[in-house]
C-alpha positions as CSV (number, residue, x, y, z in Angstrom):
1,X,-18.2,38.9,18.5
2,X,-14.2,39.1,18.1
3,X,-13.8,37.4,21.8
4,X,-16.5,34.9,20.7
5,X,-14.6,33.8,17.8
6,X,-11.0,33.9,19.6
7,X,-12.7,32.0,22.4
8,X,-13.8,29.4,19.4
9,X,-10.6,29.2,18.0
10,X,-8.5,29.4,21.4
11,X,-10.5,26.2,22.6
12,X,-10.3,24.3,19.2
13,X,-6.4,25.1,19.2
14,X,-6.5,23.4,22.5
15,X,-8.7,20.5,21.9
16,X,-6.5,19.2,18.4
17,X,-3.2,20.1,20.7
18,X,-4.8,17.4,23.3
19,X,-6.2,15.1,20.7
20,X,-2.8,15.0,19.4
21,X,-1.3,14.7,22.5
22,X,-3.4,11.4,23.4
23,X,-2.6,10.2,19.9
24,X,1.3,10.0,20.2
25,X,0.8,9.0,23.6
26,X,-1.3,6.0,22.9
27,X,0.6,5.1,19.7
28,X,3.6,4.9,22.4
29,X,1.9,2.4,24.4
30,X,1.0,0.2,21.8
31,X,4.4,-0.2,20.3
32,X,5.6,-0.9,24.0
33,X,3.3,-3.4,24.7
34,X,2.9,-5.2,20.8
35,X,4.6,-3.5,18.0
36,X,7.9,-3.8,19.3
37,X,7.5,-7.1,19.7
38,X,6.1,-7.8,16.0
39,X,8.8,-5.1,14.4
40,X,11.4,-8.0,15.8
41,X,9.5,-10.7,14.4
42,X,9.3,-9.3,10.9
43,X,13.0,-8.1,10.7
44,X,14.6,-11.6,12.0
45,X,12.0,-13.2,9.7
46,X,12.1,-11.6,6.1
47,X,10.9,-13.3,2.6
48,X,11.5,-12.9,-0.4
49,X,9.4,-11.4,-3.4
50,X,6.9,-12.7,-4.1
51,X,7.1,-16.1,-1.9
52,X,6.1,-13.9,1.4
53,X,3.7,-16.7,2.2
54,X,4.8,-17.1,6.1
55,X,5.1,-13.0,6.8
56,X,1.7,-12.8,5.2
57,X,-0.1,-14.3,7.2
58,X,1.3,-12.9,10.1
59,X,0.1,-9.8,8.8
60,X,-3.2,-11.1,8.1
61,X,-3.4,-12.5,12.1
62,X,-2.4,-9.3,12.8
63,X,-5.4,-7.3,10.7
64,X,-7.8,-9.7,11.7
65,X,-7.3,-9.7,15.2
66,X,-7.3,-5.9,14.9
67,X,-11.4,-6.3,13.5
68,X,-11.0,-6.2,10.0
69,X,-12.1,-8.5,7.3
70,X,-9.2,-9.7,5.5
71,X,-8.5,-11.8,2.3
72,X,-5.6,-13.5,2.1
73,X,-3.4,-14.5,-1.8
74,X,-4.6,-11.4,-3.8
75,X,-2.3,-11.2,-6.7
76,X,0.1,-14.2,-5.2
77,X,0.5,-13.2,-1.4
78,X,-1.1,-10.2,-1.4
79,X,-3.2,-9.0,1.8
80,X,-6.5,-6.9,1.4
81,X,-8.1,-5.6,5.1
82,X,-11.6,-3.9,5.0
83,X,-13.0,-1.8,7.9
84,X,-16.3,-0.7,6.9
85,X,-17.3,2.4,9.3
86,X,-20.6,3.9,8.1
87,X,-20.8,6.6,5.2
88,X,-18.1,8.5,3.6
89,X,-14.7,7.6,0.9
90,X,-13.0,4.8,0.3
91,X,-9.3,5.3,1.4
92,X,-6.7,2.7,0.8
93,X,-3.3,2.8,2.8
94,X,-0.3,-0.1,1.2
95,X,2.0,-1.2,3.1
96,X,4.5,-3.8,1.0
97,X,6.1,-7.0,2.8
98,X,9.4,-8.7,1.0
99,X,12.8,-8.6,2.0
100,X,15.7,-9.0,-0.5
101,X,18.4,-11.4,-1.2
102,X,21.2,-10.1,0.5
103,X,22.8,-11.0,4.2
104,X,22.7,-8.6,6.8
105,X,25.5,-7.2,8.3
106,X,24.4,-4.3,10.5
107,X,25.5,-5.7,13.9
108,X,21.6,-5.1,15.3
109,X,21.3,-8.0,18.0
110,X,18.0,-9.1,15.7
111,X,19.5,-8.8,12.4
112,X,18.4,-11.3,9.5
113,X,20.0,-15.0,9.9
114,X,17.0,-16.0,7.3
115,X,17.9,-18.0,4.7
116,X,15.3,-18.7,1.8
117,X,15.1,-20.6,-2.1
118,X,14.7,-17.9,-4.7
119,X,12.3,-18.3,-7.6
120,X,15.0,-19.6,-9.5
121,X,15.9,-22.4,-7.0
122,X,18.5,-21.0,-5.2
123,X,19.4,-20.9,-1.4
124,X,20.3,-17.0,-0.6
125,X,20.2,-14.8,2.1
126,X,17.7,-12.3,2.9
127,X,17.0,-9.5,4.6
128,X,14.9,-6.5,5.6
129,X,17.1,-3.7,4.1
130,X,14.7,-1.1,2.9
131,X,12.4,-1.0,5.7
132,X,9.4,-2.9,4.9
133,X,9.1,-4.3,8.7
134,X,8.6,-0.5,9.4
135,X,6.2,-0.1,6.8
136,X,4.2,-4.1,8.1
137,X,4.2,-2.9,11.9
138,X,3.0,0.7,10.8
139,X,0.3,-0.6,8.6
140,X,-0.8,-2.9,11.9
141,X,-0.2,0.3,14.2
142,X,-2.4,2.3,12.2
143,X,-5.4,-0.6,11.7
144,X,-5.3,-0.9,15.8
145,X,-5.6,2.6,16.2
146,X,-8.1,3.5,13.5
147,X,-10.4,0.5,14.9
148,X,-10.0,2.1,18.5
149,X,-11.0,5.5,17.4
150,X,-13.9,4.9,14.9
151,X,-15.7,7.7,16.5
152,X,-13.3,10.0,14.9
153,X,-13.7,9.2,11.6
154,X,-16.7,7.8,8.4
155,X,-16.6,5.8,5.5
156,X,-14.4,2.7,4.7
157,X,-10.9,1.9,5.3
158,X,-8.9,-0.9,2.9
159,X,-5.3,-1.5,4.2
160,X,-3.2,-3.8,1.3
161,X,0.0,-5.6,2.6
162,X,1.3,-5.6,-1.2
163,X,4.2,-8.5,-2.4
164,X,7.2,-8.0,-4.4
165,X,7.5,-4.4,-4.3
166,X,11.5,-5.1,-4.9
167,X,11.0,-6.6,-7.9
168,X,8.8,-4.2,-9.1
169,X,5.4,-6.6,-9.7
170,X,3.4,-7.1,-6.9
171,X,1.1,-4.2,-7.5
172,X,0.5,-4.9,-10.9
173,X,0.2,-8.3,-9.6
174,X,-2.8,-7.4,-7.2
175,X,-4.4,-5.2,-9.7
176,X,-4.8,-8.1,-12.7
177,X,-6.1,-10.2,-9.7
178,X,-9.1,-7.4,-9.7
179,X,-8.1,-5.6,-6.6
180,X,-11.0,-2.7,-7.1
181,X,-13.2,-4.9,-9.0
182,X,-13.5,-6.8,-6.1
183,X,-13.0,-4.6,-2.9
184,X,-13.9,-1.3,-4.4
185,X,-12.1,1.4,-6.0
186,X,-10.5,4.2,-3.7
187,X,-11.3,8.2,-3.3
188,X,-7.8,8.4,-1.9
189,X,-4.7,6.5,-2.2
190,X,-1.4,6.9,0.6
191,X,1.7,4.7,0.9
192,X,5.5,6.1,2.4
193,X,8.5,4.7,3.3
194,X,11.1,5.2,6.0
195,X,14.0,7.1,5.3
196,X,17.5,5.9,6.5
197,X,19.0,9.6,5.7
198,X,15.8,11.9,7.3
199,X,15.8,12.2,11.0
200,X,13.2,10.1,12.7
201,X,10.2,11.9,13.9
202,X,10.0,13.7,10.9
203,X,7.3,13.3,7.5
204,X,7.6,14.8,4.5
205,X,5.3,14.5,1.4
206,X,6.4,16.2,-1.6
207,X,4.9,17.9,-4.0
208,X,7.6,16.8,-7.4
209,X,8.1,13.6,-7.9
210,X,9.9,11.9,-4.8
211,X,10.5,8.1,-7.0
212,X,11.1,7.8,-10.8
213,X,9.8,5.6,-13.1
214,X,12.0,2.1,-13.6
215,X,12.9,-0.1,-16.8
216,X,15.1,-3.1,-16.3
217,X,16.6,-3.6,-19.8
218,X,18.3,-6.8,-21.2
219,X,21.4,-7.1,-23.9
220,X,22.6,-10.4,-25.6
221,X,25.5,-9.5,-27.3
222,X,26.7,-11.6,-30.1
223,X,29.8,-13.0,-30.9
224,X,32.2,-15.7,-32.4
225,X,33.8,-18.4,-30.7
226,X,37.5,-18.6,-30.9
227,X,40.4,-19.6,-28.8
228,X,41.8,-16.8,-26.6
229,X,45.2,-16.9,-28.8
230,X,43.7,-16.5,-31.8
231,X,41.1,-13.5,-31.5
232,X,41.7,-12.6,-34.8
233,X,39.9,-16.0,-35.8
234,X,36.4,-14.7,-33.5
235,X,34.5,-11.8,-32.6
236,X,35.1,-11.4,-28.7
237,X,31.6,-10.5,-27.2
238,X,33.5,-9.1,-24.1
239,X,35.2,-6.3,-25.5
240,X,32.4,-5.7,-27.8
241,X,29.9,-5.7,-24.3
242,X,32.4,-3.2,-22.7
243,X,32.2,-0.7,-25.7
244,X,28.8,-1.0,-25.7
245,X,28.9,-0.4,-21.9
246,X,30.9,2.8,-22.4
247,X,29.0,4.1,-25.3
248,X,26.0,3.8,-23.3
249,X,27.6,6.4,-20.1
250,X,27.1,9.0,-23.0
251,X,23.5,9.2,-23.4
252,X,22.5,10.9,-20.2
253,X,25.6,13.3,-20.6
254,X,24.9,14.1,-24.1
255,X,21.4,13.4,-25.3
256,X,19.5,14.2,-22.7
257,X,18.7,17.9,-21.5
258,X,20.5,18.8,-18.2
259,X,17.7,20.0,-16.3
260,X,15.8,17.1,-17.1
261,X,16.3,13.7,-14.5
262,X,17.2,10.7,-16.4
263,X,19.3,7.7,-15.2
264,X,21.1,4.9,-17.1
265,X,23.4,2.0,-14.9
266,X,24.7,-1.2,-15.8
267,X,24.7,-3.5,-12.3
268,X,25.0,-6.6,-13.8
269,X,28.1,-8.1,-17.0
270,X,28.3,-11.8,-17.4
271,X,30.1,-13.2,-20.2
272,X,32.9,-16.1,-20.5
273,X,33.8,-19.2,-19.2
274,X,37.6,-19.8,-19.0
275,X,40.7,-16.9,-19.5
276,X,42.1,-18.6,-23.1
277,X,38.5,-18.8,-24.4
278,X,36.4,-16.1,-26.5
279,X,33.0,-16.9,-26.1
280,X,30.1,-15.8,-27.9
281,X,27.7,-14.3,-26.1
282,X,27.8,-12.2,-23.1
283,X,24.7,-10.2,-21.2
284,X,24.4,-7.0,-19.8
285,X,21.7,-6.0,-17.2
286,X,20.4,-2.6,-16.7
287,X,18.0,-0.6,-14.7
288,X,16.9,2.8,-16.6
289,X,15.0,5.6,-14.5
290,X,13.2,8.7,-15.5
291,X,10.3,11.0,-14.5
292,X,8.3,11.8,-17.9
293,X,7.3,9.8,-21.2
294,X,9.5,11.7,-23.7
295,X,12.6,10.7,-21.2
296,X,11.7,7.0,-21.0
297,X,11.4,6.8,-24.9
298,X,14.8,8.8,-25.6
299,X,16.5,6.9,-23.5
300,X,14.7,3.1,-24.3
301,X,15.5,4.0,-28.3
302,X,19.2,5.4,-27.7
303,X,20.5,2.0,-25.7
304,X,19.0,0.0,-28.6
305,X,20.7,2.5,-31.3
306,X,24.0,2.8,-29.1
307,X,24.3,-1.2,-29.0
308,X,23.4,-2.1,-32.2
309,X,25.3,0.4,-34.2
310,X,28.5,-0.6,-32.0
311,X,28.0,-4.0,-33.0
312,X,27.6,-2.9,-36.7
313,X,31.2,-0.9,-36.0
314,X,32.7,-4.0,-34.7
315,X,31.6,-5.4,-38.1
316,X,28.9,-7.5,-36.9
317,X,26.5,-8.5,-39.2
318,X,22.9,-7.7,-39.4
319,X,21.7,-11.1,-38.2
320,X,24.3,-11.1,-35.1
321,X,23.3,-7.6,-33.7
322,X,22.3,-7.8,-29.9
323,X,19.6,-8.3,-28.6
324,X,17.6,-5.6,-26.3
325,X,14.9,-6.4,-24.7
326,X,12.8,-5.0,-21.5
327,X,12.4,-7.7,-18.7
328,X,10.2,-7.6,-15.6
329,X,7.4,-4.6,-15.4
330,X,8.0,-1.5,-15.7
331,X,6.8,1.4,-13.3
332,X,5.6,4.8,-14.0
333,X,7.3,7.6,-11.7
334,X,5.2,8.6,-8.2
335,X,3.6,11.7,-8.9
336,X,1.7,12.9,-5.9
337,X,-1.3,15.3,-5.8
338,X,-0.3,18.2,-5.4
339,X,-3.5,19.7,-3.6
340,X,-3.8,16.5,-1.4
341,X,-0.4,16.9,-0.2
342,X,-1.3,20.6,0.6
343,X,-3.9,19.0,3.0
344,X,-2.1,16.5,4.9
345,X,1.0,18.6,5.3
346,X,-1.5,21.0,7.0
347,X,-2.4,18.1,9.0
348,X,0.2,16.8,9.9
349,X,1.6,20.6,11.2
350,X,-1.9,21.3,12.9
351,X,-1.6,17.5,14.6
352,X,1.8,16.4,15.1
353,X,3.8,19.6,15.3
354,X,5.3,22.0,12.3
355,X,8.8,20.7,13.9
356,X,7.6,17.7,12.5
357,X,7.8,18.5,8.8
358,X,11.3,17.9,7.3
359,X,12.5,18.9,4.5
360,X,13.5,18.3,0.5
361,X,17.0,17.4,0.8
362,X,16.2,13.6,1.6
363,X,15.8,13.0,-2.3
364,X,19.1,12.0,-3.6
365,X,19.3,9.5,-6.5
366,X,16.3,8.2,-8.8
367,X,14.8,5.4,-6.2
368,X,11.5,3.8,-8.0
369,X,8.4,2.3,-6.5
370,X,5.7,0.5,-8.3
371,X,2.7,2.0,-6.4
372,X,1.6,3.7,-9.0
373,X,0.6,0.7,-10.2
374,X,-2.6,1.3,-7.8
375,X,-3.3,5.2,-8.5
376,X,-2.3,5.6,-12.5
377,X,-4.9,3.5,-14.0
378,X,-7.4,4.5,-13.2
379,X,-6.1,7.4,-11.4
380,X,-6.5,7.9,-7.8
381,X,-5.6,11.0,-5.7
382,X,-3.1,9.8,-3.8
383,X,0.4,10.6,-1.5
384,X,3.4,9.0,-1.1
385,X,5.2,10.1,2.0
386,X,8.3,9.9,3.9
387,X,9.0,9.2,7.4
388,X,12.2,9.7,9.0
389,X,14.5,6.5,10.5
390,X,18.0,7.7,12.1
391,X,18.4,10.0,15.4
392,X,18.8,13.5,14.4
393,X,22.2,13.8,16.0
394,X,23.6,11.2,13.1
395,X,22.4,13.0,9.9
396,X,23.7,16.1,11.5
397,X,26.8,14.9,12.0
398,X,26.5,12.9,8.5
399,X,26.0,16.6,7.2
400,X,29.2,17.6,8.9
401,X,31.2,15.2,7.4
402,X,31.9,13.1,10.7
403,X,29.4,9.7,10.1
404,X,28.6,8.1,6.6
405,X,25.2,6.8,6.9
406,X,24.6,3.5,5.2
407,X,21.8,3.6,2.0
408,X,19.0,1.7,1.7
409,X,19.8,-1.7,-0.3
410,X,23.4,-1.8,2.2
411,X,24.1,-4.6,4.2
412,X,24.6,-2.2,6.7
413,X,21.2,-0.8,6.6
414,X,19.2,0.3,10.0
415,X,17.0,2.5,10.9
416,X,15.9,3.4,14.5
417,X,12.7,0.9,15.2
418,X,10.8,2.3,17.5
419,X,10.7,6.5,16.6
420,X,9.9,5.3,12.6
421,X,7.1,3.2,13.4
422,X,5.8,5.7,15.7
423,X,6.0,8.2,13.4
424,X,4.9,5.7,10.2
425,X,1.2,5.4,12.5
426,X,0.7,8.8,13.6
427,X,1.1,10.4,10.3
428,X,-0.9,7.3,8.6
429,X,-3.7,8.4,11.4
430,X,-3.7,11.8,11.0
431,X,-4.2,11.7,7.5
432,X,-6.6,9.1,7.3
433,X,-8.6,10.7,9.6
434,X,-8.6,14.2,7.9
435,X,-9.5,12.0,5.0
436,X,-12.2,10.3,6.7
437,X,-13.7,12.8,8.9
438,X,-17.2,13.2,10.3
């Protein structure tokens, strides 16, 4: 009975060792013959939020030609695929698509010359600097492969190619255009992003928090006009703004509870039009990060208490306090199931290699993403992984002291193509087909 069962488990050991084996290998091929190819096309040709109308449809050519029925302009330019194979859950995999408004200066042979019109008319640059070409050639890696090996797996596949994930809308965007009213409503939920600081050929879901929850916040500070000789005769809305600005590094540092993440920056001070005039306005811009619902509201009341009572101390009056107001959509933090990410880790070791797993110290800062958007209400399992982008031998010698790897967001962003789209389909695969197994 004992060399039965080792017999049993000897020859399943070798069977997932070759199944995984063929995976990689044909993942490999397909990259060499097509995804290489289309990774180039989406990072010379990014677009930005929410006006990805051109990269879109690629990705829709792509899905379709791959055998799924796609709908194009859900929630703007959103893209739904649907591969319907027999019984079994609903799993949705999101991949988003826009680029950002910044030129490109990583020296890549390919990198970014776009140039596109903003939403608010105006000619920038823009390029692929977080990795959504990874994510876009992934998503079209994985819908080849899963629609080559529907013998492996049961039930119903919906892969999104989601808009204006940088501006933190195009979720919310495809969910008020009825995303699960109209295409069904997942069992399971996965998404990840490449990781410019996490050697490629690694994945990593975790089971805290990996991305906070984001507030953009908005302060019109008052003042009184006056010429820049006379600031006696004005209230200058410039050296109020930079109190206020001050006053606000304090709340983190002193209101909030050490232990507890929480995140408060001013990226953006505009005020004045000439050096001998005082204005009388000026505008702060700030994004606000945090993990839990008591954070978010300590922090949201104390920059409205810490600019208005500094206006009142500048002896503003009650009808010239600023103004504070949250702008854009907010997003809740990822929180990932903990149980779920239990079973594709286990996947992922049995299938890919435990060499494969890397580790916690990729989260550094408060990054936010607004998938949640899909999986909080109503609430879906789901997992938000990472997949590694830059050779080993950099972030070792990164952790020696000897490189600086550039962030996400940096013109000098790059990741290594080829490993993180490998890796981006054959973790997607893995886990959708221990999702989705017969």
């Amino acid at each position: 009975m004992k060399k039965t069962l080792l017999t049993t488990l000897l020859c399943a050991s070798i069977f997932t060792s070759a199944s995984a084996s063929e995976l990689a290998k044909a993942i490999s091929g397909d990259y060499d013959k097509h995804l290489g190819a289309l990774f180039d096309h989406f990072h010379r040709n990014p677009e930005l939020s929410f006006l990805e109308v051109k990269t879109a449809a690629r990705l829709a050519q792509e899905l379709r030609a791959a055998g799924f029925e796609v709908t194009e302009k859900v929630g703007g330019t959103g893209v739904v695929a649907i591969l319907k194979n027999g019984r079994g859950p609903l799993v949705m995999m999101r991949a988003d698509m826009d680029g950002l408004p910044m030129q490109e200066k990583s020296g890549l042979p390919n990198a970014s010359t776009a140039r596109q019109k903003d939403m608010e008319g105006n000619v920038v640059p823009v390029a692929h600097s977080c990795g959504h070409d990874v994510h876009m050639t992934s998503l079209v890696g994985t819908a080849r492969r899963m629609a080559a090996e529907k013998d492996k797996w049961s039930g119903t596949l919906m892969l999104i190619g989601q808009p204006a994930e940088e501006r933190i809308g195009g979720a919310l965007a495809m969910m008020q255009d009825g995303l699960y009213k109209r295409f069904g409503k997942p069992d399971y939920a996965l998404g990840f992003h490449v990781k410019a600081d996490m050697a490629s050929g690694k994945v990593l879901a975790s089971e805290v928090s990996p991305y906070s929850g984001a507030d953009t916040v908005e302060i019109l500070i008052k003042g009184v006009g006056a010429h820049g000789a006379s600031p006696h005769r004005g209230k200058d809305p410039i050296v109020l703004g930079s109190m206020i600005v001050v006053g606000l590094q304090t709340i983190v540092s002193r209101e909030l509870s050490p232990r507890e993440p929480g995140l408060i920056t001013v990226g953006s001070f505009h005020g004045g039009t000439k050096a001998n005039i005082i204005g009388d306005n000026a505008r702060l811009q700030l994004t606000v990060r945090s993990e839990s619902a008591a954070t978010r509201k300590l922090l949201l009341d104390a920059i409205k208490r810490m600019a208005e009572n500094t206006a009142r101390a500048a002896g503003m009056a009650e009808n010239e306090l600023p103004e504070v107001k949250l702008v854009d959509h907010p997003t809740p933090p990822v929180l990932n199931n903990a149980d779920l990410v239990r079973r594709l880790s286990a996947a992922w070791k049995r299938d890919i290699g435990p060499d494969a797993i890397g580790d916690e110290e990729f989260r550094e800062g408060m990054g936010s993403e607004d998938f949640p958007q899909f999986v909080t209400d109503p609430y879906i399992p789901s997992v938000y992984f990472t997949v590694g982008g830059t050779a080993p031998e950099d972030i070792a010698a990164a952790k020696a002291g000897k490189l600086k790897l550039p962030s996400h967001h940096s013109p000098l962003f790059k990741v290594l193509p080829g490993p993180s789209v490998k890796t981006g389909v054959e973790a997607t695969v893995v886990a959708l087909q221990d999702l989705m197994r017969k």
